[in-house]
C-alpha positions in Angstrom: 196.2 221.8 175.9 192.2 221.0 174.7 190.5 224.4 174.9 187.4 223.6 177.1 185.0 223.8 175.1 186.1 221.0 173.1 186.3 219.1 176.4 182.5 219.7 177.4 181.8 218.3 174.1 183.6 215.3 174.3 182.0 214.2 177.7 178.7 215.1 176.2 179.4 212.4 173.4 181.2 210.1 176.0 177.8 210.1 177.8 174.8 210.0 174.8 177.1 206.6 174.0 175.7 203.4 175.2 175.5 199.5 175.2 173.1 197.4 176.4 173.5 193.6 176.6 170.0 191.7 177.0 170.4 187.8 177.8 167.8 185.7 176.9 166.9 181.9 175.8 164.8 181.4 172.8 163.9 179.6 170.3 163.4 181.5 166.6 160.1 181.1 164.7 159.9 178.5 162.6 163.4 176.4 164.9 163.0 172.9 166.0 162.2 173.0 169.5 161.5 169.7 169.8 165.0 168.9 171.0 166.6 168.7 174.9 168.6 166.8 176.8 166.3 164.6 177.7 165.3 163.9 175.0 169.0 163.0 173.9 169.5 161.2 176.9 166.2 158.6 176.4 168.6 157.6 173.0 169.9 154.9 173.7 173.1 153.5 172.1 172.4 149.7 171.0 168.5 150.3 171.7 166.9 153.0 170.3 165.8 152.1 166.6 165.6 154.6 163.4 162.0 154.4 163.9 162.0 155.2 167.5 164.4 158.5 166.6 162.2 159.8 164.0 159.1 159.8 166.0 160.5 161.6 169.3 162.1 163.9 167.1 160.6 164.2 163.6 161.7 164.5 159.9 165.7 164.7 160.3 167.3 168.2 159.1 169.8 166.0 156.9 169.7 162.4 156.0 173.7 160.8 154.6 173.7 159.7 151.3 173.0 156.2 152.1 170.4 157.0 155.0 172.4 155.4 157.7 172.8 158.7 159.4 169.9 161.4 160.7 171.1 164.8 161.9 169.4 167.3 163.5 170.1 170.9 164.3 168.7 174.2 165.9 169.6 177.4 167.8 168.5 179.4 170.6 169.2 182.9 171.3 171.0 183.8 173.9 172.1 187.4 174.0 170.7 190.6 172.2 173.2 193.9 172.5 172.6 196.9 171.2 175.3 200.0 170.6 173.7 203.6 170.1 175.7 206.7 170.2 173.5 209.8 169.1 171.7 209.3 166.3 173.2 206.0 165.4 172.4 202.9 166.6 173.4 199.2 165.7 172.3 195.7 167.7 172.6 192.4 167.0 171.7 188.7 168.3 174.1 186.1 169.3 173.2 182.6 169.1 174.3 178.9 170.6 173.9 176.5 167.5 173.3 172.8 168.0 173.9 169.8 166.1 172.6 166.1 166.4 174.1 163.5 164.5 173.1 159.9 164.1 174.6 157.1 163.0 173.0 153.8 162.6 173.9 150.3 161.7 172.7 148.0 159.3 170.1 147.0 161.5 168.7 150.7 162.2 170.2 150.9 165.6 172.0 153.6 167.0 175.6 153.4 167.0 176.9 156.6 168.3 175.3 160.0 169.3 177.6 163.0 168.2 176.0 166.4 169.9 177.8 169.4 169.0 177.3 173.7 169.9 179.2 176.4 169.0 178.4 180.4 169.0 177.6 182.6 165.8 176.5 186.3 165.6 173.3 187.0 164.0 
């Protein structure tokens, strides 16, 4: 049988513990935030030119080797958490990274839009 005393200090502990899970949307400092659905929707497969690309959405994050393909990515932050027990405490961020990629033809006319997101932990 646990003595009571260690009992009383385990439910103390049990109860200093906590968690707190924060969720937000936001873009990081320095992130392209230049990008949304609409603006992915106004590209048009078959229409929308290089040109037309780089000036609703700016210098490309990464450009193939032959320059027939302009890719763009962000992330937005949607969840801070925190963990404190005591004196100790640890948090963190997790985040929704986004891809845009590309592809032209030989005329500089989109071929295919390839949109990607997944989760990382910051």
């Amino acid at each position: 049988m646990i003595p009571m005393r260690i009992t009383f200090i385990i439910a103390c502990a049990s109860l200093c513990a906590s968690y707190i899970v924060v969720p937000v949307s936001y873009t990081e400092y320095g992130d392209r935030k230049n990008v949304s659905k609409e603006t992915i929707d106004r590209i048009v497969i078959g229409v929308t030119t290089k040109e037309d690309v780089r000036l609703a959405l700016g210098e490309p994050d990464f450009i193939s080797m032959d320059e027939a393909c302009l890719g763009y990515s962000w992330s937005k932050v949607k969840l801070l958490w925190m963990a404190a027990a005591g004196y100790n405490a640890t948090g963190g961020a997790i985040a929704r990274d986004y891809r845009l990629t590309i592809p032209f033809d030989e005329k500089n006319v989109v071929v295919e839009k390839q949109f990607t997101a997944r989760s990382s932990s910051q």
